[in-house]
ZADO-1210 file (C-alpha; in nm, 4 decimals, padded with zeros to 6 digits):
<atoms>
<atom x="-07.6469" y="03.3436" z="00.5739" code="UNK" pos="1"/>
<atom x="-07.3538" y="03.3957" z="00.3086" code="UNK" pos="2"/>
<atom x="-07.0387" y="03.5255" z="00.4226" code="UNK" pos="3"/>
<atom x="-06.7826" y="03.7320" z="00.2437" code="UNK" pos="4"/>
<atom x="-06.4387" y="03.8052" z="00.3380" code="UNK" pos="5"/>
<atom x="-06.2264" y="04.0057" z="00.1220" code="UNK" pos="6"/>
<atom x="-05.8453" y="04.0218" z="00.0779" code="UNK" pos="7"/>
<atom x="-05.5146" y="04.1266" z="-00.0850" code="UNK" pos="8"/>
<atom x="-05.5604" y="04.5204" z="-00.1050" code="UNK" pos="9"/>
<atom x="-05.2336" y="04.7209" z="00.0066" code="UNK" pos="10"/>
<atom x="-05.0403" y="05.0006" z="-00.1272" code="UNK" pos="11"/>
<atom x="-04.9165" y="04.9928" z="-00.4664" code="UNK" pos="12"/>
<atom x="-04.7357" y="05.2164" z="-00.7096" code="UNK" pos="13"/>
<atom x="-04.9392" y="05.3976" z="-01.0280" code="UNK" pos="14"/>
<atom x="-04.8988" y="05.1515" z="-01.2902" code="UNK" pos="15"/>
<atom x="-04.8419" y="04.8622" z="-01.0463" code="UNK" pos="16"/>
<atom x="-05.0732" y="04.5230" z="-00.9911" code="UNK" pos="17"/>
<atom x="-05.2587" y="04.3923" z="-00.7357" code="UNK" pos="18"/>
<atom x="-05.5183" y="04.1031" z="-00.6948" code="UNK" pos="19"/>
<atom x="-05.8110" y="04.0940" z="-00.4330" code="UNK" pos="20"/>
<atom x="-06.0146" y="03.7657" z="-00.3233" code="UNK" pos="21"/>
<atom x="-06.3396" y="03.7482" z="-00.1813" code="UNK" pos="22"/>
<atom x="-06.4141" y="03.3794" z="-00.0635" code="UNK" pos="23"/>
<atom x="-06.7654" y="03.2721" z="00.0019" code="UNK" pos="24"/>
<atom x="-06.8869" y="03.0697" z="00.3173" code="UNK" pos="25"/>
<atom x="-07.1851" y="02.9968" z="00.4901" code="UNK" pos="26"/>
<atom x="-07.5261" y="02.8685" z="00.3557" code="UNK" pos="27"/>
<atom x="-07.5789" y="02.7498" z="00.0165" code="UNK" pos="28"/>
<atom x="-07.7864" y="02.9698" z="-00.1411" code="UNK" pos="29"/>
<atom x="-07.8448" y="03.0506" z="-00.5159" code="UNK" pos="30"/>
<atom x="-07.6413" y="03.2953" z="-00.6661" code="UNK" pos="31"/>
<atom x="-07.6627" y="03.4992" z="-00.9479" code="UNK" pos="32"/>
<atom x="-07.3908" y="03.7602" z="-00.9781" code="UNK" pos="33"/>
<atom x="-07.1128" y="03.8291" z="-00.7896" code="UNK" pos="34"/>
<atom x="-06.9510" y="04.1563" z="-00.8083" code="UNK" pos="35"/>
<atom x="-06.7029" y="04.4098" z="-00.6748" code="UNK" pos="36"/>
<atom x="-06.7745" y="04.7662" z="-00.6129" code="UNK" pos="37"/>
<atom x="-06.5394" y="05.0518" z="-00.4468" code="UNK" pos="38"/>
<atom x="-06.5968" y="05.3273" z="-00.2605" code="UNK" pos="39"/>
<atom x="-06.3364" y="05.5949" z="-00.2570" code="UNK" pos="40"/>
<atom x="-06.3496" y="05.8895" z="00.0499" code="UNK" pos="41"/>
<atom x="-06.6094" y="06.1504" z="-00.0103" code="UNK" pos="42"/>
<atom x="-06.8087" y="05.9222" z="-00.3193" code="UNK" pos="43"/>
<atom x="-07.0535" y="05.7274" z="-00.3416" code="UNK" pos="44"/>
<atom x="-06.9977" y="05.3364" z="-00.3675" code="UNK" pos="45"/>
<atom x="-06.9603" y="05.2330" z="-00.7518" code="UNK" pos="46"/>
<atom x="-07.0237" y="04.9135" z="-00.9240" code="UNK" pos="47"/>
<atom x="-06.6374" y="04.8391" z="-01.0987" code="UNK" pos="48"/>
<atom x="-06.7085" y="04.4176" z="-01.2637" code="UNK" pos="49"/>
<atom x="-06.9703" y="04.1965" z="-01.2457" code="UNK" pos="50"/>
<atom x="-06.9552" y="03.8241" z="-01.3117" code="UNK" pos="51"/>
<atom x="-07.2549" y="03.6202" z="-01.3465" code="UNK" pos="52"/>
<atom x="-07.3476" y="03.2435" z="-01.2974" code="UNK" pos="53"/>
<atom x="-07.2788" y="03.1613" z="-01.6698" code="UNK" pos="54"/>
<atom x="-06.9447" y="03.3630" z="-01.6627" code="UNK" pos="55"/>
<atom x="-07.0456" y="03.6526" z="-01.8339" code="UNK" pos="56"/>
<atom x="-06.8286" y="03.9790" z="-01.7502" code="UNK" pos="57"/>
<atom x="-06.9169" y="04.3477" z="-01.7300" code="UNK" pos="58"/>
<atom x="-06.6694" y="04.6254" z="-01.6093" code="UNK" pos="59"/>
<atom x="-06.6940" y="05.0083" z="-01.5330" code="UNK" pos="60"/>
<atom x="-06.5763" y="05.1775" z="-01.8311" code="UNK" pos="61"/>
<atom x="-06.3136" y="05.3377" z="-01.5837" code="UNK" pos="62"/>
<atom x="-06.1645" y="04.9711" z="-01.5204" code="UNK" pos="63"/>
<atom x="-06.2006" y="04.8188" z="-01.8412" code="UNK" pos="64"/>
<atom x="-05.9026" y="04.6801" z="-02.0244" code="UNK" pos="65"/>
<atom x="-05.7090" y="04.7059" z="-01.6497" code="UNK" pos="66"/>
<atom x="-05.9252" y="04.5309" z="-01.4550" code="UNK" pos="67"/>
<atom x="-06.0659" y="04.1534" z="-01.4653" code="UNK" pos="68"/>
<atom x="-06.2741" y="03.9367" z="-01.2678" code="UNK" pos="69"/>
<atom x="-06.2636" y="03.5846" z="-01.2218" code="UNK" pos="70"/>
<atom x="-06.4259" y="03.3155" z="-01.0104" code="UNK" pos="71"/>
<atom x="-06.7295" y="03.3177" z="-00.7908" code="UNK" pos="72"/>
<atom x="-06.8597" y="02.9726" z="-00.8675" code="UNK" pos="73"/>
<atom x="-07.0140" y="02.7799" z="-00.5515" code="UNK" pos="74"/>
<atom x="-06.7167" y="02.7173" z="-00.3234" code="UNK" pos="75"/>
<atom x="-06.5018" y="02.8963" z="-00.5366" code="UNK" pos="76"/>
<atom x="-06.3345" y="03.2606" z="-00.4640" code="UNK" pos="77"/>
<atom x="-06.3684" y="03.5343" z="-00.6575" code="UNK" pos="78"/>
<atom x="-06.0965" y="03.7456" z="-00.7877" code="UNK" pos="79"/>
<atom x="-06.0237" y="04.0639" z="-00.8964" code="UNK" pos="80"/>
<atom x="-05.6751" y="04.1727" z="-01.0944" code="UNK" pos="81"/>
<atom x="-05.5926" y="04.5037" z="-01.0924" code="UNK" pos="82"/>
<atom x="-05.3770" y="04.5890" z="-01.3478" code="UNK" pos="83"/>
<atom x="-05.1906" y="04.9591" z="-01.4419" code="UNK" pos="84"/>
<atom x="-05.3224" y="05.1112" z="-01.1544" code="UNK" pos="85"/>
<atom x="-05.3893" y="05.5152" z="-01.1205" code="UNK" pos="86"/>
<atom x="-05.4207" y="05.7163" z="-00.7862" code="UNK" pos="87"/>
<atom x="-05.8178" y="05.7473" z="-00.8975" code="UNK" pos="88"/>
<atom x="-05.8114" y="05.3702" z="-00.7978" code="UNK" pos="89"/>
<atom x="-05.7756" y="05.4450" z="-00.4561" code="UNK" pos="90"/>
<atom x="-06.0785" y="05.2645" z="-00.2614" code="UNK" pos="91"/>
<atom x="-06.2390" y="05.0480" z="-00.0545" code="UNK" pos="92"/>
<atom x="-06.2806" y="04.7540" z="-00.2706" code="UNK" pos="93"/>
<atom x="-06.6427" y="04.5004" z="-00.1307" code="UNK" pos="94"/>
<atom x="-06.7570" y="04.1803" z="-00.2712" code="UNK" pos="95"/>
<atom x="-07.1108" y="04.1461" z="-00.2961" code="UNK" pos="96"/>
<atom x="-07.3276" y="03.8360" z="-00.4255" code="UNK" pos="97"/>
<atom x="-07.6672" y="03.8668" z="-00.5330" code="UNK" pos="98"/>
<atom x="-07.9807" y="03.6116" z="-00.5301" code="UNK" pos="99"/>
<atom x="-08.2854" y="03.7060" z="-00.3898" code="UNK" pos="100"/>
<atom x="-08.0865" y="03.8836" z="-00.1479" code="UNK" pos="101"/>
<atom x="-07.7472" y="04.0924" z="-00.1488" code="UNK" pos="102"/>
<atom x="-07.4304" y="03.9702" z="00.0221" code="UNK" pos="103"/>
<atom x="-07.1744" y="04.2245" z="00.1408" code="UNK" pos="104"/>
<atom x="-06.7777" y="04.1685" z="00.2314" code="UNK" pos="105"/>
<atom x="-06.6164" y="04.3988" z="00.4864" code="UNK" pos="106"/>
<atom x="-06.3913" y="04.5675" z="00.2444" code="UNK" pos="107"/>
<atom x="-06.0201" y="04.5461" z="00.1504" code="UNK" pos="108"/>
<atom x="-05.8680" y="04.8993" z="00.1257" code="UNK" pos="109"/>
<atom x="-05.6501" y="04.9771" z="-00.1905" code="UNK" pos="110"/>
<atom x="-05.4141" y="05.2737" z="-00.2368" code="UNK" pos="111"/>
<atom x="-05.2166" y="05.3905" z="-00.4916" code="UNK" pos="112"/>
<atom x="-05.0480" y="05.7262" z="-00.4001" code="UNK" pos="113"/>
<atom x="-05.0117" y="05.9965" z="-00.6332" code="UNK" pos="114"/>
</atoms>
């Protein structure tokens, strides 16, 4: 089993920073992308960066040029900066890792009143 344990969400001002970990225990298993998604009250859950096993990024075209991810290598955390932050952030951030199965965190709740 792969664990995943999220941190570093809070409130933060529009136009304000924040940066969320997700550090991976458990059983070493291959990995192929690890990823963050949010889910904000009422939506569905959306894909925001991926970062695969070679480093290669992707973002949500909503994030991109704020946002960037970082890490994720075996027995290292993965990272997410949030930069210039808008209320429309507002979410619960999860880490998820994929292989031949999909890894979920708990979620780290971020806020940015409007």
């Amino acid at each position: 089993q792969v664990q995943l344990v999220e941190s570093g969400g809070g409130l933060v001002q529009a136009g304000g920073s924040l940066t969320l970990s997700c550090k991976r225990t458990g059983v070493a298993v291959r990995i192929n992308t690890m990823a963050w998604y949010r889910q904000a009250p009422g939506k569905q859950r959306e894909l925001v960066a991926t970062i695969s096993s070679v480093g290669s990024t992707n973002y949500a075209d909503s994030v991109k040029g704020r946002f960037t991810i970082s890490g994720g290598s075996p027995g290292n955390t993965l990272y997410l900066q949030l930069n210039s932050l808008k209320p429309e952030d507002t979410a619960v951030y999860y880490c998820q890792a994929s292989g031949s199965l999909a890894y979920w965190g708990q979620g780290t709740q971020v806020t940015v009143p409007s």
